[in-house]
N, C-alpha and C positions, 0 to 999 in steps of 0.2 A: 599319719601312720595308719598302717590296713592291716588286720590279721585277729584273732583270737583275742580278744581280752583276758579271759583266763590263760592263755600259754602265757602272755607277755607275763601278768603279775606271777605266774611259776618260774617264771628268767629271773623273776627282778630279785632285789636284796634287802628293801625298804619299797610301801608300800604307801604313796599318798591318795587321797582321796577324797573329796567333798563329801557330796551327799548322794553314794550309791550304792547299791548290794555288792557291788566289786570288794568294799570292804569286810565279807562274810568271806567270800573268795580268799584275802589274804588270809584273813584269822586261820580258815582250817587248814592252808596250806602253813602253816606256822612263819607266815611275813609277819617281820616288825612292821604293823600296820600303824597309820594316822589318820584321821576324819574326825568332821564335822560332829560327828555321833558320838553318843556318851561311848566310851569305846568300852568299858564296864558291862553298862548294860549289853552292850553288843556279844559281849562273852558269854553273858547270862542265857541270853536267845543261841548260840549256839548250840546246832542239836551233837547229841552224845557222836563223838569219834569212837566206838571201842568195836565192833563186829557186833554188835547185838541187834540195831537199829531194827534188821529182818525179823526180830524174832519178835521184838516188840511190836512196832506195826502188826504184822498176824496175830499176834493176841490179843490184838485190839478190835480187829475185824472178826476174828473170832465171837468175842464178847459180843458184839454187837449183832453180828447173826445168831448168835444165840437168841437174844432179845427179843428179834422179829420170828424165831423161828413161830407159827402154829403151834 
């Protein structure tokens, strides 16, 4: 099979998977996911879904130019 990895597991309905980051792919599209990986801990490392992410990041980068500023 040829095409996108990410469109198919956005088609699919159930997500299986060994050992790969396709399985982050389901989680945040909200696939019943299954893999090799603690799928727990895989929850744990997902980064926040809420619209904030941008704001976060630049306060970070912020902070951090701060830092080096002279």
């Amino acid at each position: 099979t040829t095409g996108s990895a990410e469109e198919m597991i956005a088609n699919c309905d159930v997500l299986l998977t060994r050992f790969s980051s396709t399985a982050f792919v389901g989680l945040a599209l909200g696939k019943e996911t299954y893999s090799d990986f603690d799928m727990d801990q895989m929850r744990r490392l997902m980064p926040e879904q809420n619209n904030s992410a941008a704001s976060k990041i630049a306060e970070v980068c912020r902070g951090l130019l701060e830092a080096v500023r002279p």
